[in-house]
VEXDORO-233037 format. One line per 8 residues: number of its first residue (from 1); for each residue x, y, z of N, C-alpha, C. Coordinates in nm, 2 decimals, decimal comma, padded with zeros to 4 digits. Example, Ala and Ser with C-alpha at 12.3 -4.5 7.8 and 13.67 -1.06 7.14 Angstrom:
BEGIN
1	01,32:-00,57:00,78:01,23:-00,45:00,78:01,32:-00,33:00,78  01,28:-00,22:00,71:01,37:-00,11:00,71:01,29:00,00:00,79
//
This chain:
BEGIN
1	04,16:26,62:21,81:04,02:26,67:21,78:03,97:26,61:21,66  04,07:26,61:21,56:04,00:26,52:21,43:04,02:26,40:21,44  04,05:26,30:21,52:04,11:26,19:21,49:03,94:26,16:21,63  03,85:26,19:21,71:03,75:26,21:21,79:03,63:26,25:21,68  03,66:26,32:21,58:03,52:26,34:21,50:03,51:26,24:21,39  03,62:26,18:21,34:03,65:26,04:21,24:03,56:25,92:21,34  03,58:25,90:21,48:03,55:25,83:21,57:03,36:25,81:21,53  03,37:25,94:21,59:03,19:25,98:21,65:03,14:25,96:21,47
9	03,17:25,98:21,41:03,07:25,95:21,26:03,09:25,80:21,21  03,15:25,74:21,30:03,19:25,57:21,22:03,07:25,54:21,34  03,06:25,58:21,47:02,95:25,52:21,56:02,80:25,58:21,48  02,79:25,71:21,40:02,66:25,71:21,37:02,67:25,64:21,27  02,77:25,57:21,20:02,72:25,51:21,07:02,68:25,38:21,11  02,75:25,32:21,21:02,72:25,18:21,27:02,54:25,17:21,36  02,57:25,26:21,39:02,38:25,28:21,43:02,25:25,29:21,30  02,32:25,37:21,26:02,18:25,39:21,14:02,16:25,22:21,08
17	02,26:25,15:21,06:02,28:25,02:20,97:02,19:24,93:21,07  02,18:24,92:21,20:02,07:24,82:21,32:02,19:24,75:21,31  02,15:24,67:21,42:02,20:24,51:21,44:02,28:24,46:21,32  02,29:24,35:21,34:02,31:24,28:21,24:02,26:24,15:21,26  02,22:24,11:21,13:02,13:23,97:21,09:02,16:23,87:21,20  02,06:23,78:21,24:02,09:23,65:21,30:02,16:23,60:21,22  02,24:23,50:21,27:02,35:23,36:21,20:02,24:23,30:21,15  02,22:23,28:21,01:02,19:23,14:20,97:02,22:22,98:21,02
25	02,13:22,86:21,07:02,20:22,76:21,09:02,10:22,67:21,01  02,19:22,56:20,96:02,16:22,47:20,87:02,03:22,38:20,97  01,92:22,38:20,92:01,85:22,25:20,98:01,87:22,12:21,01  01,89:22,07:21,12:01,91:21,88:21,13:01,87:21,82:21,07  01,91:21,74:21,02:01,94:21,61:20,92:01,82:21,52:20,99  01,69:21,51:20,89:01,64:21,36:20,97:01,69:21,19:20,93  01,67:21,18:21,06:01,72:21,06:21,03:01,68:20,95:20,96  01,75:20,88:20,86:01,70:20,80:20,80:01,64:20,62:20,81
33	01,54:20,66:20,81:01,46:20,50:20,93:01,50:20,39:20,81  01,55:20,24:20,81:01,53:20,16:20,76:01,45:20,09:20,80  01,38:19,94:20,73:01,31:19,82:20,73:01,37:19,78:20,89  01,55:19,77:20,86:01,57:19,70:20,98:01,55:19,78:21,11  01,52:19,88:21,11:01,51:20,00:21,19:01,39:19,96:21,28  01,25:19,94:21,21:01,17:19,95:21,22:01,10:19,79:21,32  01,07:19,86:21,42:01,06:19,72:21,54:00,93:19,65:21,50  00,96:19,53:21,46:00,83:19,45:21,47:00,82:19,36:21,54
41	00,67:19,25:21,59:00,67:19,22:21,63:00,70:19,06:21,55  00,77:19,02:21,64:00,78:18,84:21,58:00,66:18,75:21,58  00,65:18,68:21,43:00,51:18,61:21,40:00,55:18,48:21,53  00,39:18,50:21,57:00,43:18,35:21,69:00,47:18,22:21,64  00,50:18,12:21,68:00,58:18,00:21,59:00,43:17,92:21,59  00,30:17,93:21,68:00,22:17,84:21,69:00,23:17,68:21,77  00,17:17,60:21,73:00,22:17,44:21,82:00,32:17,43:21,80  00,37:17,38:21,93:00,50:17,34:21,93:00,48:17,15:21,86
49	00,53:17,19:21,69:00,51:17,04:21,65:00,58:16,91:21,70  00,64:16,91:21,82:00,71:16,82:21,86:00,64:16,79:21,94  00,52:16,83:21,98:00,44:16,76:22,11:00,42:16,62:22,02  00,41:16,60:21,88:00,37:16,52:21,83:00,45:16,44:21,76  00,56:16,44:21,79:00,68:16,38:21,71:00,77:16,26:21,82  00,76:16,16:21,75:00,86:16,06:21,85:00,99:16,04:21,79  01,12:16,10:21,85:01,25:16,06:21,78:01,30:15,90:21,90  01,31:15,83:21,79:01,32:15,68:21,82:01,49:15,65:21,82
57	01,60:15,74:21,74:01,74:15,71:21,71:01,78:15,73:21,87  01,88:15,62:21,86:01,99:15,65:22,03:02,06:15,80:21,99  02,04:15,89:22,13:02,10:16,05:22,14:02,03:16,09:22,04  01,87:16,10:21,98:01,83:16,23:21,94:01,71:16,26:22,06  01,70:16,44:22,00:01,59:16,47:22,05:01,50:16,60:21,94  01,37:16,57:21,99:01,32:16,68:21,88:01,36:16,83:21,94  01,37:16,89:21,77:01,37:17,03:21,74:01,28:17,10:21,69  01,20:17,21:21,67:01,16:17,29:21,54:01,32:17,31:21,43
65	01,23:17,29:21,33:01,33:17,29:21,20:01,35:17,43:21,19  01,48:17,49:21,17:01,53:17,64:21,14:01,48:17,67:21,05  01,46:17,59:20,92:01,40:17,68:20,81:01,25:17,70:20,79  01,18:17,58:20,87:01,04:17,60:20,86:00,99:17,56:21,04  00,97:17,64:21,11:00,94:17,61:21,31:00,89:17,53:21,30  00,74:17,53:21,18:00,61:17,47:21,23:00,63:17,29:21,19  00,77:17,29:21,15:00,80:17,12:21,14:00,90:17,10:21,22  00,87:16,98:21,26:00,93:16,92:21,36:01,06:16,79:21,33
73	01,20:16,79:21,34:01,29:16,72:21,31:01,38:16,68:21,44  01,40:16,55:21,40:01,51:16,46:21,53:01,64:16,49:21,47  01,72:16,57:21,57:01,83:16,58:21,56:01,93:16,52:21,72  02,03:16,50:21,70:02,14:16,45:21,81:02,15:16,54:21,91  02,14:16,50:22,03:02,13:16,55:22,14:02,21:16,70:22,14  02,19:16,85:22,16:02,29:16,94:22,14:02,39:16,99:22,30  02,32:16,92:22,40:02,34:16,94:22,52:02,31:16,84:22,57  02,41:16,78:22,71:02,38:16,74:22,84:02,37:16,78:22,97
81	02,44:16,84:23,02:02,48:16,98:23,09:02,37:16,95:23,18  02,19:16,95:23,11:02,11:17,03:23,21:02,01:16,87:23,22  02,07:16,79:23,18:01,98:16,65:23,17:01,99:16,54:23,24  02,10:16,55:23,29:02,15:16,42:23,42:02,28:16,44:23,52  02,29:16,43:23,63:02,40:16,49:23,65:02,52:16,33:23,61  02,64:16,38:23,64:02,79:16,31:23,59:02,73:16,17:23,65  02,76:16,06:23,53:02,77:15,95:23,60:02,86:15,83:23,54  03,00:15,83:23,58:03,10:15,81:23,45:03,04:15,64:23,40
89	03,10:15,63:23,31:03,05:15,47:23,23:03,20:15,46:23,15  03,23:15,32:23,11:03,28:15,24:23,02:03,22:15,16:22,91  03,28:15,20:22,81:03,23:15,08:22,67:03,31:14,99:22,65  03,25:14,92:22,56:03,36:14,81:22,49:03,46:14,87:22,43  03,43:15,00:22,37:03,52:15,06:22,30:03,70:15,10:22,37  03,64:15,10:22,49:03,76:15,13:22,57:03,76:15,27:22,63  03,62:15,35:22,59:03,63:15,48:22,61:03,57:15,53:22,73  03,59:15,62:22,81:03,51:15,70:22,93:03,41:15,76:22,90
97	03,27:15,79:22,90:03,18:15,90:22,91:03,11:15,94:23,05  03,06:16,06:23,04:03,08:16,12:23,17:02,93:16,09:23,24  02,84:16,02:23,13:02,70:16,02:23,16:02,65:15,93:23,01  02,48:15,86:23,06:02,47:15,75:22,96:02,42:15,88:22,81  02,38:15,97:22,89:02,36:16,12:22,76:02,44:16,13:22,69  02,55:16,14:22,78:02,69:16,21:22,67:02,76:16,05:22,60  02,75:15,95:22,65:02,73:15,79:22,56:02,64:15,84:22,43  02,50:15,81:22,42:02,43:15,82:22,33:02,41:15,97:22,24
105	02,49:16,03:22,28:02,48:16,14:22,22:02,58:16,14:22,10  02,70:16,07:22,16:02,80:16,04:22,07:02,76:15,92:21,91  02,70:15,82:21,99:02,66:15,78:21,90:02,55:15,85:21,79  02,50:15,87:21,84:02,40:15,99:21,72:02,51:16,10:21,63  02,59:16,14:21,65:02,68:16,24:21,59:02,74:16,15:21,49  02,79:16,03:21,59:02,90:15,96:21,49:02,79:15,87:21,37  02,75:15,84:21,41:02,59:15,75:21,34:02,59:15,87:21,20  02,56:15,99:21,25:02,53:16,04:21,12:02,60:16,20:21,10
113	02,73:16,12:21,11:02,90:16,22:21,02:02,90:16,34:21,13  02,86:16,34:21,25:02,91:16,44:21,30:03,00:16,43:21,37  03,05:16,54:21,48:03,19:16,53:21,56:03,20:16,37:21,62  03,28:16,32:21,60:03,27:16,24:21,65:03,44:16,16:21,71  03,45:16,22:21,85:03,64:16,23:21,88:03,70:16,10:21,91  03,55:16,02:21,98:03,64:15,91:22,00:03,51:15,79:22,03  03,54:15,71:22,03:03,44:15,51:21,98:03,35:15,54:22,07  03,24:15,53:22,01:03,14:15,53:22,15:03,13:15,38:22,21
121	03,13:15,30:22,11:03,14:15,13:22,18:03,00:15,13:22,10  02,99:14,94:22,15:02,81:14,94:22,11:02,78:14,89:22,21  02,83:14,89:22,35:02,71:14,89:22,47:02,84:14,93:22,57  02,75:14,92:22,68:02,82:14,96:22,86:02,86:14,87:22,90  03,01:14,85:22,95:03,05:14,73:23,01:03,03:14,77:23,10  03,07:14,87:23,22:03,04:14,90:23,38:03,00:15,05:23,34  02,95:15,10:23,49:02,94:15,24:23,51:03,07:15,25:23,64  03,18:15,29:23,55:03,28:15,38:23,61:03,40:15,45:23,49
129	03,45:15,46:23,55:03,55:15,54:23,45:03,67:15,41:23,40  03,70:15,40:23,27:03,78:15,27:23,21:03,89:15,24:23,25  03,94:15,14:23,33:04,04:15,08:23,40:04,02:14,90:23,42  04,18:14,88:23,38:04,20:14,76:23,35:04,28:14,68:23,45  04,25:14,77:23,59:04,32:14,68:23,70:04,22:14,60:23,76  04,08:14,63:23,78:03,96:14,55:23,80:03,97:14,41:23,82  03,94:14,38:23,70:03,91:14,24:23,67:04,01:14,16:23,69  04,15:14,21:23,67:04,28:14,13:23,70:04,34:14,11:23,86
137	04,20:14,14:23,92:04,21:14,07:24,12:04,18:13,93:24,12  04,31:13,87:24,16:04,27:13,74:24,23:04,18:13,69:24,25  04,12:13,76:24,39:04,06:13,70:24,46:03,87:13,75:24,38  03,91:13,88:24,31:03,75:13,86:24,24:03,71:13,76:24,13  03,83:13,73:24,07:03,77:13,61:23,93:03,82:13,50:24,00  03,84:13,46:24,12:03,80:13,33:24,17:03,69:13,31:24,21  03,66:13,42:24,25:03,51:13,42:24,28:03,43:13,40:24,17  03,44:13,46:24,05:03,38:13,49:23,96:03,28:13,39:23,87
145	03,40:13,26:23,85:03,30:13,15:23,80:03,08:13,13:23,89  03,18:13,07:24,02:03,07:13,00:24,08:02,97:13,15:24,10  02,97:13,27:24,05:02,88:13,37:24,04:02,78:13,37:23,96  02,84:13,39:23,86:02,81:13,33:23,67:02,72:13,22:23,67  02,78:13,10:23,74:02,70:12,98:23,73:02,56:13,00:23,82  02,62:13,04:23,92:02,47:13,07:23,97:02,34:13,16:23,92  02,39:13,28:23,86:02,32:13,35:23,78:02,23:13,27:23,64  02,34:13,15:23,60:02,31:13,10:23,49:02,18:12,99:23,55
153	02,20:12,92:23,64:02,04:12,85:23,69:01,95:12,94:23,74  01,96:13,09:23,80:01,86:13,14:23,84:01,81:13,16:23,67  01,85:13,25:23,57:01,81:13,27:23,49:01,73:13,16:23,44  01,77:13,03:23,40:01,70:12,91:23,35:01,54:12,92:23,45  01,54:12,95:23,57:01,44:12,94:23,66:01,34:13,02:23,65  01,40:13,11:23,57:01,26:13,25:23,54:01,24:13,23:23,42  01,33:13,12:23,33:01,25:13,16:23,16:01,18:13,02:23,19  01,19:12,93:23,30:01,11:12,81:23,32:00,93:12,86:23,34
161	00,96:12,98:23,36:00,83:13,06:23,46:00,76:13,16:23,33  00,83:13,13:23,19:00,76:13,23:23,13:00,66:13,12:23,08  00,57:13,16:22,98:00,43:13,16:22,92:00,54:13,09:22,81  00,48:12,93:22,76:00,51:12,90:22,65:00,53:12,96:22,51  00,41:13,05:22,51:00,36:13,13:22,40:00,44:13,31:22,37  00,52:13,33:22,51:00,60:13,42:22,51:00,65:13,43:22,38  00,64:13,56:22,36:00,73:13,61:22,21:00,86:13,58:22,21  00,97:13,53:22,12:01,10:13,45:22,14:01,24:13,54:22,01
169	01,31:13,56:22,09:01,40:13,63:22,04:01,55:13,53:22,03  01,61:13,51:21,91:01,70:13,45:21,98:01,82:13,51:22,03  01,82:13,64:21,98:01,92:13,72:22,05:01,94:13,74:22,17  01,79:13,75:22,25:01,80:13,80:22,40:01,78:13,64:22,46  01,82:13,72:22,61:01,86:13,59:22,73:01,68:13,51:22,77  01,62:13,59:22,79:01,50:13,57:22,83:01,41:13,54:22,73  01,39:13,39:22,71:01,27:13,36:22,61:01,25:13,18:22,71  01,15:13,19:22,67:01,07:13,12:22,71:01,12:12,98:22,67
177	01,09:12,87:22,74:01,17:12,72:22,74:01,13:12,64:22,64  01,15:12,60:22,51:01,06:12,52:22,44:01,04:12,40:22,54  00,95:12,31:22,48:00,86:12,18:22,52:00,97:12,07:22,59  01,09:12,10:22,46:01,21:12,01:22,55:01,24:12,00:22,66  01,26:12,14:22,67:01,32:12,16:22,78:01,27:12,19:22,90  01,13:12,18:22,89:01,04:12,23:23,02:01,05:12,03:23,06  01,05:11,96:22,95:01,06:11,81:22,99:01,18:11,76:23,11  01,29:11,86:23,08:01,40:11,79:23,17:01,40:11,86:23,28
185	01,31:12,04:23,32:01,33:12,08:23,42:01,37:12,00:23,58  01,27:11,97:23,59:01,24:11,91:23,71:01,36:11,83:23,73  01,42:11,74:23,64:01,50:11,66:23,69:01,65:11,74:23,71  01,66:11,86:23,63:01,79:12,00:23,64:01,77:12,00:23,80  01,66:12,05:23,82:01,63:12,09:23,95:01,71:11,99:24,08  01,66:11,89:24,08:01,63:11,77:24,16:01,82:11,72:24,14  01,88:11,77:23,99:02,02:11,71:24,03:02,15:11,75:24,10  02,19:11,63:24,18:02,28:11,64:24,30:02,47:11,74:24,25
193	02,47:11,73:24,17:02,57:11,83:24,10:02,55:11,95:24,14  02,44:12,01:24,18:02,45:12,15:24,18:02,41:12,22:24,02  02,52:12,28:24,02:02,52:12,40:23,88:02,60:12,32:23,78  02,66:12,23:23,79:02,69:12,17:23,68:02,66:12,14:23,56  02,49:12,11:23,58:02,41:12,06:23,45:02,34:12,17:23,40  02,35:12,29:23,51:02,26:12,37:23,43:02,41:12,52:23,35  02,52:12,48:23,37:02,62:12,52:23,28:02,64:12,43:23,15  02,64:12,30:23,17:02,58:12,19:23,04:02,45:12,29:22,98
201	02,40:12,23:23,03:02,22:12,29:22,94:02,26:12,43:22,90  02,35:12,55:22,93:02,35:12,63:22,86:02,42:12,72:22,73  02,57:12,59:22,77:02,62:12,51:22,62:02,51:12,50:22,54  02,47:12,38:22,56:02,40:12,34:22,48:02,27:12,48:22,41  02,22:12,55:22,50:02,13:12,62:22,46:02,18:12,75:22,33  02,34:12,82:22,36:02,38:12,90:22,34:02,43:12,85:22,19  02,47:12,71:22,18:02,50:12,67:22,08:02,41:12,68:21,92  02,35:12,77:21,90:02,25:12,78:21,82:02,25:12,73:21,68
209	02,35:12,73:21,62:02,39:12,59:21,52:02,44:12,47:21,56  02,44:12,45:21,67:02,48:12,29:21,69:02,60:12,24:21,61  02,73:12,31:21,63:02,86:12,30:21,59:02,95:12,25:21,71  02,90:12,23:21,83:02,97:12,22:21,96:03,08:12,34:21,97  03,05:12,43:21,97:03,15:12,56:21,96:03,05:12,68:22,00  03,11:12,79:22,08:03,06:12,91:22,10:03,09:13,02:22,03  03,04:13,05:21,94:03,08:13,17:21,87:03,12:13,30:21,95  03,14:13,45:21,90:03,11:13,54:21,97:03,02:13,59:21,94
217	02,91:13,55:21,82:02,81:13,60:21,84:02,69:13,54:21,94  02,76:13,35:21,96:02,63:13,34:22,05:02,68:13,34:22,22  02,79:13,37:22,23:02,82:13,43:22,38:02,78:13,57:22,42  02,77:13,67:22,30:02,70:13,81:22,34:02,58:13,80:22,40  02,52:13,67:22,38:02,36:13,71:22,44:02,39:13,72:22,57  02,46:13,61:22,64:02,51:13,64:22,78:02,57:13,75:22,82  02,69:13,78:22,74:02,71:13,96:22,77:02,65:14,03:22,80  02,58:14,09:22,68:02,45:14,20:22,68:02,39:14,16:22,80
225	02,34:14,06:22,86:02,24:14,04:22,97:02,34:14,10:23,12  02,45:14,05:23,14:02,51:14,06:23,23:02,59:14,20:23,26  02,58:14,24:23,16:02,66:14,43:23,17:02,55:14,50:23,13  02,57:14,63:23,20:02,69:14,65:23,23:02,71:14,60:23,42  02,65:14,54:23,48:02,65:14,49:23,59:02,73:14,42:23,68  02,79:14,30:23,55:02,88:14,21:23,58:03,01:14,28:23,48  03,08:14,36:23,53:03,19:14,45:23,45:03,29:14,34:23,40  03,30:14,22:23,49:03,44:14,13:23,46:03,39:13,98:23,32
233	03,25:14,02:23,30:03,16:13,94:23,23:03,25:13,90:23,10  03,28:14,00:23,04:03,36:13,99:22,87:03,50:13,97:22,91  03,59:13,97:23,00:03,70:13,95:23,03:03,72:13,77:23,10  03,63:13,75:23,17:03,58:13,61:23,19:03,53:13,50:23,06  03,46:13,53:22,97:03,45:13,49:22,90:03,52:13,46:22,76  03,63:13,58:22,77:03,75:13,56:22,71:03,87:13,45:22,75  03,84:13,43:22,84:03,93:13,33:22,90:03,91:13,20:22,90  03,79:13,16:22,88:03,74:13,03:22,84:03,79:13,02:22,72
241	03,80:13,11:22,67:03,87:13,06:22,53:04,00:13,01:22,50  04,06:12,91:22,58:04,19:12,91:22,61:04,31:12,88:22,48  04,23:12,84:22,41:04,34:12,81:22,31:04,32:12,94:22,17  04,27:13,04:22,23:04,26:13,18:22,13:04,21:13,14:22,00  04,14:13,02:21,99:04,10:13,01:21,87:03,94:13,08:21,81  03,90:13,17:21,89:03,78:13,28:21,87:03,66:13,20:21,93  03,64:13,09:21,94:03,53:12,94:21,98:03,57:12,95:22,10  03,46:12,89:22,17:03,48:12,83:22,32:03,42:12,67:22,27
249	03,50:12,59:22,30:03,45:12,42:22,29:03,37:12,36:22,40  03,30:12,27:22,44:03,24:12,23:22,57:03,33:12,20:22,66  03,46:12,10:22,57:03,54:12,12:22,69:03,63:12,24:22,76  03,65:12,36:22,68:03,68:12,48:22,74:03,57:12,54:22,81  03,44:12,55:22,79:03,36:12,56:22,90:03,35:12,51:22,99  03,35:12,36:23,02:03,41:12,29:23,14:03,51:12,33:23,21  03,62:12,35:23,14:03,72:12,32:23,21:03,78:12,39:23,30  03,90:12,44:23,36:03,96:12,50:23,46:03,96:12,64:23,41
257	03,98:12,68:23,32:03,98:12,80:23,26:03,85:12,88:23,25  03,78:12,79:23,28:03,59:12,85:23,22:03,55:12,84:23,43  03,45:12,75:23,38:03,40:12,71:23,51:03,41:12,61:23,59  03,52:12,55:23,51:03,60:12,43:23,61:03,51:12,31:23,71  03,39:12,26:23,60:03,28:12,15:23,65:03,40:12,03:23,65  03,42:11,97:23,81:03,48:11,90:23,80:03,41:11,75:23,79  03,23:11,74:23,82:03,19:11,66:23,82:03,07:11,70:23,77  02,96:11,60:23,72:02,81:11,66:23,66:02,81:11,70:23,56
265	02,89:11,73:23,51:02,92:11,77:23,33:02,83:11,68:23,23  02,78:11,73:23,17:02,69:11,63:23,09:02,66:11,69:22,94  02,68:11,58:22,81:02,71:11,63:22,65:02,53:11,67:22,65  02,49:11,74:22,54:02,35:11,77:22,50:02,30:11,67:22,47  02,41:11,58:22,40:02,29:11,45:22,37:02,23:11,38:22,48  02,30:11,38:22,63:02,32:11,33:22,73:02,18:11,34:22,81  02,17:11,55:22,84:02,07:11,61:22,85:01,95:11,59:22,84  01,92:11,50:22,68:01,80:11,48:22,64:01,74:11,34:22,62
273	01,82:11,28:22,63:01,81:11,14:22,61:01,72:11,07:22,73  01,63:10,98:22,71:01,55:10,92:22,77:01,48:11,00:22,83  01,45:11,12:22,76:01,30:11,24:22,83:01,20:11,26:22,79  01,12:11,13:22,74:01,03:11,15:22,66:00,85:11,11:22,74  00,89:11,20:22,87:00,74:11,19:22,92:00,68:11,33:22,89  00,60:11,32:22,96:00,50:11,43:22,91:00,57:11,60:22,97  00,53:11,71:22,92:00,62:11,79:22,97:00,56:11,87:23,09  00,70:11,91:23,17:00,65:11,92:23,31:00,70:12,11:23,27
281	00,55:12,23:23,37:00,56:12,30:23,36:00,58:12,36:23,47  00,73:12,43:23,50:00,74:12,48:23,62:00,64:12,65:23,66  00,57:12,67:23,80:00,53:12,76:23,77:00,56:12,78:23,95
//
């Protein structure tokens, strides 16, 4: 009975007191917005200044400059991928590239200190991938001469056909005939040898110091012209050189090793001698 009235007076004391207080809770934390936070819109870059820029170097192409868009700078090709599909090539260097992009792109890197894994060459001897069983077929470098020679009077035949006044390079193949030489056309033409005189005549033409000797700088003009097309061109012409003395002599260009004129062979003085009529212009 007492331990029931201790009971019933703890329940009236707990009533008179109410409820009890809500829980306090702490308010959320706002969050704190930064500069970077804050989404803006990116200033437009304006003209694209490369509509007005010409990059002239082998493998560049224009960029906007990273530190300033609204200028325009030639940099080295950064990609091929989306610019040509695969089209393998060989250099002089001895190297493979997969396309003439990924060629001049190299050069541009290596040109100016960048990656650069392996020789880009300074031109295209074929479009295939570098292999040295090629040229060492029989039956193609027997062919090979009487190719070359023919190539070599057609060419005479179309710089007979340029404009005297043609602009004249002496590096490249195609320049126009001086006065001399339009003098002896006709009779090139007219002679019973065939191609003989006109492999003479271009002895004599390629000879550009008149040393009777072919340098390698004045046999490149014929290189350069014939590659990368004629792939066996610089391997052929190495061979004329028979006595490895870095020259080709007239008689190593004659002879069996070169183009093997066994008749019609004729010296430059030979060439010119007693041609002094008026000049004939082939057209």
């Amino acid at each position: 009975m007492k331990s029931c009235l201790i009971l019933l007076a703890f329940a009236i004391v707990v009533a008179a007191q109410g409820p009890p207080p809500p829980k306090q809770t702490k308010p959320a934390a706002r969050p704190v917005v930064t500069k970077a936070a804050v989404a803006e819109d990116p200033k437009p870059l304006g003209p694209d200044p490369c509509e007005k820029k010409e990059c002239k170097g082998v493998g560049e192409e224009c960029q906007r400059s990273k530190s300033n868009p609204s200028v325009a700078e030639c940099v080295c090709i950064s990609s091929c991928s989306d610019r040509e599909l695969p089209d393998p090539l060989c250099t002089n260097a001895g190297s493979t590239f997969n396309s003439i992009c990924e060629y001049e792109r190299a050069q541009c890197n290596c040109k100016k200190g960048g990656k650069c894994p392996k020789k880009p060459g300074e031109y295209i001897v074929y479009y295939a991938e570098c292999s040295t069983s090629y040229c060492n077929k029989n039956a193609e470098m027997i062919e090979y001469p009487r190719r070359v020679a023919q190539w070599l009077r057609d060419t005479h035949a179309a710089r007979s056909m340029l404009p005297s006044d043609s602009e004249t390079n002496n590096e490249e193949i195609m320049n126009p005939l001086s006065q001399r030489d339009r003098r002896i056309s006709a009779d090139m033409y007219n002679d019973p040898n065939g191609n003989a005189i006109y492999i003479s005549w271009w002895f004599c033409n390629l000879d550009q110091n008149n040393d009777g000797q072919l340098d390698k700088r004045e046999v490149s003009v014929v290189t350069r012209a014939l590659m990368p097309n004629e792939q066996c061109i610089e391997n052929f012409l190495s061979s004329c050189d028979s006595d490895s003395s870095t020259k080709i002599s007239s008689t190593e260009w004659h002879g069996t090793g070169c183009f093997n004129v066994t008749k019609g062979q004729k010296s430059c003085t030979d060439l010119y001698k007693a041609n002094n009529r008026r000049a004939v212009r082939l057209v």
